[in-house]
C-alpha positions as a Python dict, from the first residue, in 0.01 Angstrom:
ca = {
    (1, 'X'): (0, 0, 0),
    (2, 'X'): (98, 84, 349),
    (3, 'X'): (149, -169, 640),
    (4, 'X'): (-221, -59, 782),
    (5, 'X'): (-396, -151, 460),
    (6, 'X'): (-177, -433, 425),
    (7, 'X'): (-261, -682, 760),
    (8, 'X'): (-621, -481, 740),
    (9, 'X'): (-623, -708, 357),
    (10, 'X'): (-513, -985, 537),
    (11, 'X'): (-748, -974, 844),
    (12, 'X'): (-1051, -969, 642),
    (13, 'X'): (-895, -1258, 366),
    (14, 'X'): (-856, -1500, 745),
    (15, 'X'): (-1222, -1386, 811),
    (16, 'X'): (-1314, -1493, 484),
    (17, 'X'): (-1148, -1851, 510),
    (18, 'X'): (-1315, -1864, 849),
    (19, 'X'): (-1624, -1796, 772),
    (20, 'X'): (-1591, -2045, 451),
    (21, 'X'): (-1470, -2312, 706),
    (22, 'X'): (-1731, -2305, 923),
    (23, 'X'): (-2010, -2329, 648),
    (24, 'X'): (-1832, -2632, 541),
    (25, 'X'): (-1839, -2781, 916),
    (26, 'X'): (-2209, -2681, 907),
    (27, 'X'): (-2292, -2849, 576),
    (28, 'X'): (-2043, -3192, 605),
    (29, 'X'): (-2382, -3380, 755),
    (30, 'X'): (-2542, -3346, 505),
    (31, 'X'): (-2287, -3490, 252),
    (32, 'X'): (-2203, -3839, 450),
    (33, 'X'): (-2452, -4023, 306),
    (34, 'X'): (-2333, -3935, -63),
    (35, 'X'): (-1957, -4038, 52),
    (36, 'X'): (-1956, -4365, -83),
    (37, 'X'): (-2152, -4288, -417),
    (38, 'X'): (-1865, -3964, -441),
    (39, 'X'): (-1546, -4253, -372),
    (40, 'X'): (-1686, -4475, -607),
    (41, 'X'): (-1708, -4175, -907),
    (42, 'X'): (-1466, -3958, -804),
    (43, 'X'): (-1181, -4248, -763),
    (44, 'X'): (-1165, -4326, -1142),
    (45, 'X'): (-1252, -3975, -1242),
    (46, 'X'): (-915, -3829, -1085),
    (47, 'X'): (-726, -4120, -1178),
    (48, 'X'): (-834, -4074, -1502),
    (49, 'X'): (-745, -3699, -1514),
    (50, 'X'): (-377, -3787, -1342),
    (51, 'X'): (-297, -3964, -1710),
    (52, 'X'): (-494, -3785, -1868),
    (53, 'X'): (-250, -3484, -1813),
    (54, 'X'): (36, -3710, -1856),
    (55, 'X'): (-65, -3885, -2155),
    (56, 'X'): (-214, -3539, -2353),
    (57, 'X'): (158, -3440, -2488),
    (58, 'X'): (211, -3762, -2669),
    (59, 'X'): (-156, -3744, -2811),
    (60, 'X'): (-30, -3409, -2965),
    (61, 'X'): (312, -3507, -3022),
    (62, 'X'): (111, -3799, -3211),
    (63, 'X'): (-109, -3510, -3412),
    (64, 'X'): (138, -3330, -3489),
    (65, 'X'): (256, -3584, -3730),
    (66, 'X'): (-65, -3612, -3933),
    (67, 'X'): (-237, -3899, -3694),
    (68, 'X'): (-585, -3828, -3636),
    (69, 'X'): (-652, -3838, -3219),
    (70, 'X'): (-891, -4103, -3191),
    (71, 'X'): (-607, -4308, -3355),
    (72, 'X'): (-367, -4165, -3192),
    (73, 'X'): (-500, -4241, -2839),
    (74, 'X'): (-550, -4602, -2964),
    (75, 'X'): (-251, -4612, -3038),
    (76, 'X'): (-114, -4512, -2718),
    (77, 'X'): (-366, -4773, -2550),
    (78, 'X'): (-203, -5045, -2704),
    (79, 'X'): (166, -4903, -2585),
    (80, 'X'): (30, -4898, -2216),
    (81, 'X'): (-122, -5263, -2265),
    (82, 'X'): (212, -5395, -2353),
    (83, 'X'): (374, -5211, -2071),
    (84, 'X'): (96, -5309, -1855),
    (85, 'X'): (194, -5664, -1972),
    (86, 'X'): (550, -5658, -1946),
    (87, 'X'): (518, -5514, -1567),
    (88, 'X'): (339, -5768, -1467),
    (89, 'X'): (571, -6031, -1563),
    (90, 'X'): (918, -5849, -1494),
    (91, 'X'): (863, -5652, -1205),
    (92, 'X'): (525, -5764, -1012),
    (93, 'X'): (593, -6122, -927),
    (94, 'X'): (912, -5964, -714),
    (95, 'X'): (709, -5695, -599),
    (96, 'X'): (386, -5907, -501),
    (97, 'X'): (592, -6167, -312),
    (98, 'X'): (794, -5883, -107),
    (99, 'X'): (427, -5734, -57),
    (100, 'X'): (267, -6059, 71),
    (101, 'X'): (563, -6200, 257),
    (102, 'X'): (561, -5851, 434),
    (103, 'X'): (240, -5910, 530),
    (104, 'X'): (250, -6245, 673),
    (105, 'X'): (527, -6159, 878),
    (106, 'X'): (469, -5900, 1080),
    (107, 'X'): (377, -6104, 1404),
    (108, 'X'): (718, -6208, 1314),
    (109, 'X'): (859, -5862, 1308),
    (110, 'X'): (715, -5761, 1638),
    (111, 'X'): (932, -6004, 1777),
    (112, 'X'): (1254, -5961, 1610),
    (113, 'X'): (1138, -5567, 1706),
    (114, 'X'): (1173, -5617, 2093),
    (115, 'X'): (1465, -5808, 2065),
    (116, 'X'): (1651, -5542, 1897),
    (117, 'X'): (1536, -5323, 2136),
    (118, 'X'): (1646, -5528, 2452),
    (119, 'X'): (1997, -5573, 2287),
    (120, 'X'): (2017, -5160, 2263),
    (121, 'X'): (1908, -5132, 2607),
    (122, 'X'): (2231, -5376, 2673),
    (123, 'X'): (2493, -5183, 2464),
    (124, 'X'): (2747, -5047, 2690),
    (125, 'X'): (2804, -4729, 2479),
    (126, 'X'): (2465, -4667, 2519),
    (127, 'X'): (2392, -4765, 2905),
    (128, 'X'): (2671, -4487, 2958),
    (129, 'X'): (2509, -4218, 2756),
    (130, 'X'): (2107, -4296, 2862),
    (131, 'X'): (2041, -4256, 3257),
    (132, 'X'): (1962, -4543, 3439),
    (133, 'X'): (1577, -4470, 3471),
    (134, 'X'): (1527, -4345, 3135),
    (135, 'X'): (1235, -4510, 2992),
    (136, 'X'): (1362, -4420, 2663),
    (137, 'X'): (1392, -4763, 2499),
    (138, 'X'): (1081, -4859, 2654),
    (139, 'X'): (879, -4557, 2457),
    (140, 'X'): (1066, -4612, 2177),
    (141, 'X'): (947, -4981, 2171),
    (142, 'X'): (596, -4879, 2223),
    (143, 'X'): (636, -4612, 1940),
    (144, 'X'): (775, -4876, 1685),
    (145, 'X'): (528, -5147, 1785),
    (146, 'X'): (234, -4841, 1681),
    (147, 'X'): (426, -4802, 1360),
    (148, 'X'): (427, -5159, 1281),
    (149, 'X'): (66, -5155, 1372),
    (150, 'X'): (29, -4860, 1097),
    (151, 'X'): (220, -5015, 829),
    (152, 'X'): (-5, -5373, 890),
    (153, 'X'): (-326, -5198, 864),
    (154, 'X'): (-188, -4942, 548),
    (155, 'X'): (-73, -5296, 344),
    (156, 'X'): (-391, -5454, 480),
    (157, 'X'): (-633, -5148, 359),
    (158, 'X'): (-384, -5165, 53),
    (159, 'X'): (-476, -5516, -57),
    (160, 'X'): (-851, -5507, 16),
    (161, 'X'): (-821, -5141, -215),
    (162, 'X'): (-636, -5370, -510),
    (163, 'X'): (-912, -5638, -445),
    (164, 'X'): (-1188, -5361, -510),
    (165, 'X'): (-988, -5206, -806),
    (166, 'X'): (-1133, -5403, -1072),
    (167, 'X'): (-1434, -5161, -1125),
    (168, 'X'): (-1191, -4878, -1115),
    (169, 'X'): (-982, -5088, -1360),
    (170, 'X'): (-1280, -5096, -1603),
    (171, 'X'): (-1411, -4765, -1604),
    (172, 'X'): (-1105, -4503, -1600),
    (173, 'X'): (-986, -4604, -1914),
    (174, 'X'): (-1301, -4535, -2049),
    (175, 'X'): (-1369, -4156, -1908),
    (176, 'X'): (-951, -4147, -1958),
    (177, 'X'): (-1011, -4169, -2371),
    (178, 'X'): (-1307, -3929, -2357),
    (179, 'X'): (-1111, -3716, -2175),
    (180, 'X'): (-826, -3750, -2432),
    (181, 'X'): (-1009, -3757, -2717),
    (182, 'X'): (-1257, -3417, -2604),
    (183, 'X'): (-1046, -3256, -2383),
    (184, 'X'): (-907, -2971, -2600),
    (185, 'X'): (-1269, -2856, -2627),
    (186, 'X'): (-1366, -2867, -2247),
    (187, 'X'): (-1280, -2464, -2196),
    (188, 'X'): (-1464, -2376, -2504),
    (189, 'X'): (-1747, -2538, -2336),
    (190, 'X'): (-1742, -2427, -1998),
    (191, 'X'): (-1699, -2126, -2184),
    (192, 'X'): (-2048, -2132, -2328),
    (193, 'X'): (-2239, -2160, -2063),
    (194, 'X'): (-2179, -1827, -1924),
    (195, 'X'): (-2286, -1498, -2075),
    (196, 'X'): (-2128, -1332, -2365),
    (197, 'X'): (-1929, -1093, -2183),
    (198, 'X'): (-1790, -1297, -1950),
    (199, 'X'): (-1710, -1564, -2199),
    (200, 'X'): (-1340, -1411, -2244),
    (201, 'X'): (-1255, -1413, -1898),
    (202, 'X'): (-1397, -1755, -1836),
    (203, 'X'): (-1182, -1905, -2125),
    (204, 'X'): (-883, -1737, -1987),
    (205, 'X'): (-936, -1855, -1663),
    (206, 'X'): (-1004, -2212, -1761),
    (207, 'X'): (-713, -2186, -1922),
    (208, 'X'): (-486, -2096, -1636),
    (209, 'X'): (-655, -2328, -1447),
    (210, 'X'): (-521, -2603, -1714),
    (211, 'X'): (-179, -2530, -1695),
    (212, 'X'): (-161, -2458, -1307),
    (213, 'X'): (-314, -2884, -1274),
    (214, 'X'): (-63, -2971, -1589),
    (215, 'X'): (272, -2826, -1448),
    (216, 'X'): (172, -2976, -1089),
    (217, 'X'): (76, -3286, -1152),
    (218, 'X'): (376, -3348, -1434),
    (219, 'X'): (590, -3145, -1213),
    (220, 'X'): (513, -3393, -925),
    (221, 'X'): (557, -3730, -1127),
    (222, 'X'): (890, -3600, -1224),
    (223, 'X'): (991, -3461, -864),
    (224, 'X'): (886, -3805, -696),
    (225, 'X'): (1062, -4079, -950),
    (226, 'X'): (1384, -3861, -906),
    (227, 'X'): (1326, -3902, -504),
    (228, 'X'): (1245, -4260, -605),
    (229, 'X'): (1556, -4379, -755),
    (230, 'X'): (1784, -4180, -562),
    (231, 'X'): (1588, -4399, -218),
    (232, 'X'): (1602, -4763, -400),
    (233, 'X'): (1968, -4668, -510),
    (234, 'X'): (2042, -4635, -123),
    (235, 'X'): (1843, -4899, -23),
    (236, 'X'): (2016, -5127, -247),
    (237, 'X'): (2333, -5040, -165),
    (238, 'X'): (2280, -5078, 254),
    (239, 'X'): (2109, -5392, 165),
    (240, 'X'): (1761, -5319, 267),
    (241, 'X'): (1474, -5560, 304),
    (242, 'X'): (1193, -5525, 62),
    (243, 'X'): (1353, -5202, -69),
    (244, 'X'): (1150, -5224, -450),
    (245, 'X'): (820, -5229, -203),
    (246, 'X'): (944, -5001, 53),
    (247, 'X'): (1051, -4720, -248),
    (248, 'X'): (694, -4793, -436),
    (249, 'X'): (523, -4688, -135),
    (250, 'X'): (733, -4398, -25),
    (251, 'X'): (686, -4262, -382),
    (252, 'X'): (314, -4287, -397),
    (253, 'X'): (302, -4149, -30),
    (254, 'X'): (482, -3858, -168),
    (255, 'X'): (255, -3689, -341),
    (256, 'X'): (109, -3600, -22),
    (257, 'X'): (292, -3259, 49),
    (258, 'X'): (461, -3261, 384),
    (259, 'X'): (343, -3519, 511),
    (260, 'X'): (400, -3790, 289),
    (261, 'X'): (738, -3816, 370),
    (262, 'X'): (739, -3822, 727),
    (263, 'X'): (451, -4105, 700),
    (264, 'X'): (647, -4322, 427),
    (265, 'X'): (978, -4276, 604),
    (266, 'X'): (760, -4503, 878),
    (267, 'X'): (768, -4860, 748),
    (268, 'X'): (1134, -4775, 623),
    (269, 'X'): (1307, -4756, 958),
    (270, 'X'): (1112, -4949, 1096),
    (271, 'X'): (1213, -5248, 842),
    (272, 'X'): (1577, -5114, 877),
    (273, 'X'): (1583, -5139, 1278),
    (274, 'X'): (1460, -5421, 1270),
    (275, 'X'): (1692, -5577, 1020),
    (276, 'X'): (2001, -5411, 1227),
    (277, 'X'): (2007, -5084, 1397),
    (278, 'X'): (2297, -4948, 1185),
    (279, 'X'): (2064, -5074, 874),
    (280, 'X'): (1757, -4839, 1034),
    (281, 'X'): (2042, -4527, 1103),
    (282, 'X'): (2135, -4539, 749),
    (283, 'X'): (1761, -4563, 608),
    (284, 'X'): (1692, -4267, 789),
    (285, 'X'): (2035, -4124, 638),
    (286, 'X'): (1912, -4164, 311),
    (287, 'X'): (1564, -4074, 350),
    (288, 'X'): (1690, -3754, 508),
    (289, 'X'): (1929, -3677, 241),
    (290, 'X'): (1706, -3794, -101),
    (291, 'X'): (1472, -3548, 72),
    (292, 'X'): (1711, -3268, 96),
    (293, 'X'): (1825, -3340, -269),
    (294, 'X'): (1454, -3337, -404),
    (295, 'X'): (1352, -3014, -207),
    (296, 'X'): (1647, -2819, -275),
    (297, 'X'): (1782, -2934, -624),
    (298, 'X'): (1531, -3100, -796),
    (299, 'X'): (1222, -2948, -669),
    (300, 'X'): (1328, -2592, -746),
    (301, 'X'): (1445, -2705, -1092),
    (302, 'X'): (1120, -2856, -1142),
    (303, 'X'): (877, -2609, -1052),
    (304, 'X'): (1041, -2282, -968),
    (305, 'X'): (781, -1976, -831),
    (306, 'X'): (517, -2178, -992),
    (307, 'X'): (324, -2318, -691),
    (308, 'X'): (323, -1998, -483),
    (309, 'X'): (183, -2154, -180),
    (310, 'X'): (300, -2115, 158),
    (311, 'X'): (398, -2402, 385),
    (312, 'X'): (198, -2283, 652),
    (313, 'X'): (-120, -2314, 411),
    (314, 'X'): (40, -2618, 320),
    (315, 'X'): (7, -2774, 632),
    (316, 'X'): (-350, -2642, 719),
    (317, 'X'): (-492, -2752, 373),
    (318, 'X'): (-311, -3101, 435),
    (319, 'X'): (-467, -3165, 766),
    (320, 'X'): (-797, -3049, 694),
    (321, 'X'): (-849, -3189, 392),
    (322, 'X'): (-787, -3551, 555),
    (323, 'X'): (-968, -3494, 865),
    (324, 'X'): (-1256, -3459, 618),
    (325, 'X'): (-1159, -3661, 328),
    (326, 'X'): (-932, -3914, 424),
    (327, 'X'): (-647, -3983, 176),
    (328, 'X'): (-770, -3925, -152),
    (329, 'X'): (-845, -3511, -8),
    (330, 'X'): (-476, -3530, 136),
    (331, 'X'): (-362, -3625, -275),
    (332, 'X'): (-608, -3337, -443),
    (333, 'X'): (-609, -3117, -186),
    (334, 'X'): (-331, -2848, -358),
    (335, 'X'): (-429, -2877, -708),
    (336, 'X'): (-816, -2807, -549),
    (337, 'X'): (-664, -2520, -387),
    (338, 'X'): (-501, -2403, -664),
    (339, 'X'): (-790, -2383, -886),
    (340, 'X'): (-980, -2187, -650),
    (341, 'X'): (-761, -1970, -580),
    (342, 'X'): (-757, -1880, -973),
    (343, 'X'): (-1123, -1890, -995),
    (344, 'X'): (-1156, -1598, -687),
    (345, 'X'): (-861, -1425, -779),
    (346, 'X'): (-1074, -1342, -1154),
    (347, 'X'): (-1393, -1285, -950),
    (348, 'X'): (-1210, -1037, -670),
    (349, 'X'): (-1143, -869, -978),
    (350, 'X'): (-1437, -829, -1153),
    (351, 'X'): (-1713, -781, -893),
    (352, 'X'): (-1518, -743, -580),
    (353, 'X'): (-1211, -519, -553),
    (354, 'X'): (-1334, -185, -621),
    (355, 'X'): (-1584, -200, -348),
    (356, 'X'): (-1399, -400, -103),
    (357, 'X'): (-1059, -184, -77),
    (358, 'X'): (-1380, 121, 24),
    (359, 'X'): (-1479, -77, 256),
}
């Protein structure tokens, strides 16, 4: 394929993801009124397929040693309960009161905020290196006071979410041991309800599709506890303020690709500046450099050539996806994109290519 053919391909894939975009912009009215009836379904239904994909090798690890599934599952249910139980008297009554005392003091922090930020404005080091009508100190006052503002109304829509999870609570585990329990037939029967011939190609797609969502999503669990204990390691060590909270929430932010970072790393600095500013310099230190370690070391390790997705698509699937969806389309957005991609890449194929490259 020459370079002609090849940005001709390319020109009429944009057009295609144009024209795709724009239907969706044309149909989103329509959808609004379903959004809460979607959140309140589609909430436990991809939590429930998050453990479901990390639970499924210790069902068959389980079969393979003669245990039938549905005991095997139960089985596994009682595990979780006791580790369910045993984090809630070890580690949450640490991590509630650094949550709730966070909380309640961030009039407090404002405060504390400014004054570190008057004090810098004093240094002499500094007074030498800013000029004497840089407003400087004064943005950077404003922009910390708007990221206090963001991390008080993120723990705030955090605490009303755990107050609502209850239903959640109740019905994931349910769909979560159907899932577990019938999963292993679910391509067979997607399978089905196509036409004979097609029922090859449809099983051998659904199955790609299954292992593109397993290696991601147990590829990402495994990429972001690494990033997590190398961050509460450092945090420890520098002696920062609510550091179990501050890691949780970096970790959980992180499966949002590219951006989750940049938002967790927030809050962090934030808490560090206004602790000391040599406790904010090295937060951002170690953010910077457990981020460096994860993309470079572990990341690579982790998931190779398997994602195949270019940052640039990265970025526009990330900020589309939460213009429209909020959060929870920010978290599913790549594994969504993933599986379409496999599902047009097998239709290209089959009904497309050979009168498309005429075109």
């Amino acid at each position: 394929m020459n370079l002609l053919d090849k940005w001709t391909r390319g020109g009429k894939f944009v057009l295609i993801m144009l024209a795709i975009v724009y239907l969706f912009s044309l149909v989103k009215p329509f959808f609004l009124p379903m959004q809460a009836v979607i959140g309140a379904i589609l909430i436990p239904l991809l939590l429930a397929g998050f453990f479901y994909y990390l639970l499924r090798p210790v069902v068959a690890y389980m079969e393979r040693y003669k245990i039938k599934r549905s005991l095997a599952i139960l089985i596994l249910y009682v595990v979780l309960v006791i580790l369910t139980i045993g984090f809630i008297a070890g580690v949450w009554p640490l991590l509630g009161d650094q949550l709730f005392n966070l909380v309640q003091n961030i009039p407090n922090f404002l405060v504390k905020l400014d004054l570190q930020i008057k004090n810098l404005g004093e240094d002499s080091f500094l007074s030498k290196i800013l000029p004497s009508d840089s407003n400087l100190l004064a943005n950077l006052t404003d922009y910390l006071s708007k990221g206090i503002a963001f991390l008080s109304n993120y723990l705030s829509s955090f605490i009303s979410f755990l107050s609502q999870f209850a239903i959640v609570l109740f019905t994931f585990p349910i769909l979560l041991y159907y899932m577990l329990k019938e999963g292993h037939r679910f391509k067979r029967g997607i399978a089905k309800l196509f036409p004979l011939r097609y029922r090859r190609t449809v099983l051998r797609v659904t199955r790609d599709m299954d292992k593109a969502l397993n290696d991601y999503i147990i590829g990402r669990v495994i990429v972001n506890l690494a990033l997590g204990v190398l961050m509460f390691i450092g945090f420890i060590i520098i002696g920062l303020p609510y550091a179990l909270l501050l890691t949780l929430i970096a970790v959980i932010l992180n499966f949002i690709p590219m951006f989750g970072a940049i938002i967790s790393s927030v809050p962090i600095v934030i808490i560090g500046l206004i602790e000391s500013p040599s406790t904010g310099i090295w937060a951002l230190v170690i953010i910077l450099v457990a981020q460096q370690i994860q993309d470079n070391v572990i990341s690579p390790y982790v998931f190779g050539k398997k994602l195949d997705i270019h940052p640039v698509t990265t970025i526009l699937l990330v900020l589309g996806s939460g213009n429209w969806f909020g959060i929870i389309g920010m978290l599913v957005v790549i594994p969504v994109y993933m599986i379409l991609k496999i599902v047009w890449r097998r239709i290209y194929i089959l009904f497309i290519s050979s009168r498309w490259e005429n075109l």
